[in-house]
N, C-alpha and C positions, 0 to 999 in steps of 0.2 A: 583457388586462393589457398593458400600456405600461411605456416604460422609454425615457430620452434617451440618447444619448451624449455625453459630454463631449467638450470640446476635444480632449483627450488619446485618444480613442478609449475608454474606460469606460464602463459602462454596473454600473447597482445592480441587483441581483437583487434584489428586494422579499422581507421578510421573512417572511412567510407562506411562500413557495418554499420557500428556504433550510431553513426548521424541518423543513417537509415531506419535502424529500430530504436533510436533515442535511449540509446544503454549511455548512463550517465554514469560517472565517478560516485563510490559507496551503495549502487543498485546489487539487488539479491539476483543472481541467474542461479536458475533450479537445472541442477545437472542430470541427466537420465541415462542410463547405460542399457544399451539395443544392442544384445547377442555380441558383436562385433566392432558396435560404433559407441560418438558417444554424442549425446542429443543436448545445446545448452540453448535456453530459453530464459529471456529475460522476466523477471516477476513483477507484475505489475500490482502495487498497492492499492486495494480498492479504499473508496474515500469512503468514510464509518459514516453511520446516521446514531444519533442520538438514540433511537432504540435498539441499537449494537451495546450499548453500553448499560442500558438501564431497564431493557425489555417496555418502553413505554411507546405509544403507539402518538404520535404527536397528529393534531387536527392543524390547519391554519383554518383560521375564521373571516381573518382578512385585518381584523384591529384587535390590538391588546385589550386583556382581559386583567385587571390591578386587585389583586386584593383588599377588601376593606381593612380599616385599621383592625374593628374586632378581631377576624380571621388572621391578620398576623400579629393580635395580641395571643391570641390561643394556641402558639406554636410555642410561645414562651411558657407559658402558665404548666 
């Protein structure tokens, strides 16, 4: 399989590819340069968990856990 560059440096990823490894329109492919070649790989976004963002380490219990009024009167006070 073949592929040109443009003027601009661009090059079409033919769509059969594409379908095949689900490279969608606005996806990041991480480019790697091998002695002589060049290596492109699509990035796949991994999906965050709430302790990505906050360091908290989340339990499920199985049912909600509700704050008493007091407890979220003492958040204000």
């Amino acid at each position: 399989m073949e592929a040109r560059i443009d003027a601009e440096g661009r090059i079409v990823i033919p769509q059969s590819v594409r379908e095949k490894l689900q490279i969608k329109e606005g996806m990041l492919i991480s480019i790697e340069e091998k002695e002589d070649e060049i290596l492109l790989r699509p990035k796949r976004e991994k999906k965050r968990k709430i302790e990505d963002f906050f360091g908290l380490k989340v339990e499920r219990t199985g049912r909600p856990e509700w704050a008493t009024p007091k407890e979220i009167k003492s958040i204000w006070e």
